[in-house]
PLY file of the C-alpha trace (Angstrom):
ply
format ascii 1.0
element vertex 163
property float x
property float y
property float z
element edge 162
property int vertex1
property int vertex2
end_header
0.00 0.00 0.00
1.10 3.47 -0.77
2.17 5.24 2.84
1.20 9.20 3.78
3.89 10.96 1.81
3.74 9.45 -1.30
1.00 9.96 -4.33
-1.82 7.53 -4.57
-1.02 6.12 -7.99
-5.06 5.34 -8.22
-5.17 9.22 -8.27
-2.67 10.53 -10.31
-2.58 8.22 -13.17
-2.67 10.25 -16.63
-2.00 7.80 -19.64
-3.96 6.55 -21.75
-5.71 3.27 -20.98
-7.17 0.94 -23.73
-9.60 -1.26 -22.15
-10.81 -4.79 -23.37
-12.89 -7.54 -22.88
-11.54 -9.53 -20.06
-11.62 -12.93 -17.54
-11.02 -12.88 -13.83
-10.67 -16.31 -11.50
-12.96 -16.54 -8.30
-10.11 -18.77 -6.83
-11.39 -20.21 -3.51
-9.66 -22.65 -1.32
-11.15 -25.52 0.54
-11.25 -23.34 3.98
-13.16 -20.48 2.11
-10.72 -17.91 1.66
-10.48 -16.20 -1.72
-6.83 -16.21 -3.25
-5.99 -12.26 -4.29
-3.78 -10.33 -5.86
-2.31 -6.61 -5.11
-2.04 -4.77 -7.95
1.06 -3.26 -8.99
1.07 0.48 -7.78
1.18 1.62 -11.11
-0.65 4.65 -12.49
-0.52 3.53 -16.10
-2.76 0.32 -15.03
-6.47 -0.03 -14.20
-6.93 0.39 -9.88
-3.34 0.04 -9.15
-2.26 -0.69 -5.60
-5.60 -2.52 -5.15
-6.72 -6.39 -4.74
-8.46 -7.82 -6.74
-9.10 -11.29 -8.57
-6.39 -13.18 -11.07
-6.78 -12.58 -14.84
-6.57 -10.09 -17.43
-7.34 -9.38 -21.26
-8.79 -11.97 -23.88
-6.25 -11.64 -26.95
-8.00 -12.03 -29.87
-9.02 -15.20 -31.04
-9.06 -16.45 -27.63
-11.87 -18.06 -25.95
-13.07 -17.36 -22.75
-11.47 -20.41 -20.52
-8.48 -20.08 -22.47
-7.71 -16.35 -21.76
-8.05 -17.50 -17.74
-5.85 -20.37 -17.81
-2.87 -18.57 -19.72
-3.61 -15.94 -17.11
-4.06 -18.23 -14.55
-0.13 -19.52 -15.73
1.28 -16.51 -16.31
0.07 -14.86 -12.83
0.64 -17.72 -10.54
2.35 -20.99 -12.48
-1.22 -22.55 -12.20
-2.06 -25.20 -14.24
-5.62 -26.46 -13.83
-6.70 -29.50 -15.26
-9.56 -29.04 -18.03
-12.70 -28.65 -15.81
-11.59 -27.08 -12.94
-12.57 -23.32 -13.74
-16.45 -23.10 -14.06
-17.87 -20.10 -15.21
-20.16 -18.07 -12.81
-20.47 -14.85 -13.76
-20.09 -12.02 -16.37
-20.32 -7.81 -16.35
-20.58 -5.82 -18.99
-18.88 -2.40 -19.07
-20.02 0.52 -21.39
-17.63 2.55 -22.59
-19.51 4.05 -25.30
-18.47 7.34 -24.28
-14.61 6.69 -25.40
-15.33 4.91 -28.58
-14.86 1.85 -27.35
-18.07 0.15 -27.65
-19.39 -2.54 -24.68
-16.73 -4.98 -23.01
-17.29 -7.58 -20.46
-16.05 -9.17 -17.75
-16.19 -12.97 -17.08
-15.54 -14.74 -13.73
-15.15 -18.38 -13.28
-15.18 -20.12 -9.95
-11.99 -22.41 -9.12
-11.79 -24.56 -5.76
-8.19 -25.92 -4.82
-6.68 -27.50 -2.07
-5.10 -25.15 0.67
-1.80 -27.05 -0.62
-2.16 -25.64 -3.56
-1.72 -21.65 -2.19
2.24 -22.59 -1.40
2.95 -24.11 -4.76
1.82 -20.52 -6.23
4.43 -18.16 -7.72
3.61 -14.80 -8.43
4.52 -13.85 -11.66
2.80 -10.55 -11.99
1.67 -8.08 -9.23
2.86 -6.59 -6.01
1.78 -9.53 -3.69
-0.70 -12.52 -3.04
-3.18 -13.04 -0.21
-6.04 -15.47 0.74
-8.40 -13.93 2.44
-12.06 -14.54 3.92
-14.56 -13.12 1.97
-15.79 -10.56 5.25
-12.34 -9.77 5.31
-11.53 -9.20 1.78
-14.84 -6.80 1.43
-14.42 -5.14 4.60
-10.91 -4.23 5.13
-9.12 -4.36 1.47
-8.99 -1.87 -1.12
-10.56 -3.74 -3.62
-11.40 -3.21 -7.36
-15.16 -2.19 -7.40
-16.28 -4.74 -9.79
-13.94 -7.53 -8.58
-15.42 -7.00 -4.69
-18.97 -6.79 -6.42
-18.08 -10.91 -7.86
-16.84 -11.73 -5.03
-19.88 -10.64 -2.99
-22.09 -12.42 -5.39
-20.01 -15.66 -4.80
-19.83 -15.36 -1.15
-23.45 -14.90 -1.13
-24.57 -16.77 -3.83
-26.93 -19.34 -1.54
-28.78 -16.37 -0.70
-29.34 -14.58 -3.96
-32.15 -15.63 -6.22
-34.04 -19.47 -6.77
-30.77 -20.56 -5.04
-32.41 -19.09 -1.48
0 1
1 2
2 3
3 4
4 5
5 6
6 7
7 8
8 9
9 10
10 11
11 12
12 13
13 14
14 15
15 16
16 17
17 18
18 19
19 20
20 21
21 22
22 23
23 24
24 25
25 26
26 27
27 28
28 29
29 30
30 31
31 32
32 33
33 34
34 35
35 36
36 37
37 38
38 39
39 40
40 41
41 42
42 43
43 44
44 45
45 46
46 47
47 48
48 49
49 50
50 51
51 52
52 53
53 54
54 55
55 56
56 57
57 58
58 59
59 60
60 61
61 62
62 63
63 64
64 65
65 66
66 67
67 68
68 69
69 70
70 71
71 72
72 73
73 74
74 75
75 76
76 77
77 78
78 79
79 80
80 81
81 82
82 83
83 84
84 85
85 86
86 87
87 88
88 89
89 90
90 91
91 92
92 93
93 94
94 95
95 96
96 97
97 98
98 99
99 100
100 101
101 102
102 103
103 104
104 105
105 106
106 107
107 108
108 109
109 110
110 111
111 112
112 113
113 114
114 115
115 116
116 117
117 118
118 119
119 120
120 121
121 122
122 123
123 124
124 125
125 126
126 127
127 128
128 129
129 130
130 131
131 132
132 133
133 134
134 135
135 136
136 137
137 138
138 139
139 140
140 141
141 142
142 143
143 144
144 145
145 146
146 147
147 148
148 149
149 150
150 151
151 152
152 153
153 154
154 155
155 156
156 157
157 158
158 159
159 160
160 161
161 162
């Protein structure tokens, strides 16, 4: 986290961003916690210095459970086996207003082993954290619509014909 004297990079990024159509892991292990990263406090990036779920861009040509599991490599050294990621969300995001049309958001679900959290190597980010969900929303500094997913998943028993 950024300390008193220094500027919040959340705050004083000015370059350009070109945002895309993206995938994000709900990565929950077997006691509960959520598996997070911190963002890199850089202002040229979307929320840096915040948590926030695994993921990143689709390249083109890339389908949807694809894009996560070369994140899911590239941002940890996870391998899943085919299966193991099940999708449970999506947002869209309209940026209209910048000429860049409508872009979503897809989360899948993924439940590991607590054994599994030691054999992870961050490979991009400032750090990695597993974290109860009451935790996570109440105390982090969280991407907006990453704590909004991860809400829905914590609460998912409750919401709709699931209650």
């Amino acid at each position: 986290m950024t300390n008193d004297s220094m500027p919040d990079p959340f705050l004083t990024g000015r370059g350009p961003w070109q945002p895309n159509h993206a995938v994000a892991a709900l990565i929950q292990i077997v006691d509960g916690r959520y598996v997070l990263q911190l963002r890199d406090p850089k202002p040229e990036i979307f929320y840096p210095d915040h948590w926030g779920c695994f993921g990143g861009a689709i390249e083109p040509g890339e389908r949807d459970e694809e894009a996560l599991m070369r994140e899911l490599r590239e941002e940890l050294g996870l391998s899943l086996a085919d299966g193991a990621a099940a999708r449970f969300t999506s947002f869209t995001h309209d940026f209209g207003f910048a000429g860049v049309g409508v872009l979503r958001r897809v989360y899948f679900e993924i439940r590991l082993p607590a054994t599994d959290l030691s054999a992870m190597q961050l490979g991009e980010g400032a750090d990695i954290g597993a974290f109860a969900a009451e935790e996570a929303l109440g105390r982090l500094r969280l991407t907006p619509y990453d704590a909004y997913a991860l809400w829905m998943h914590h609460n998912r028993a409750r919401i709709g014909t699931n209650v």
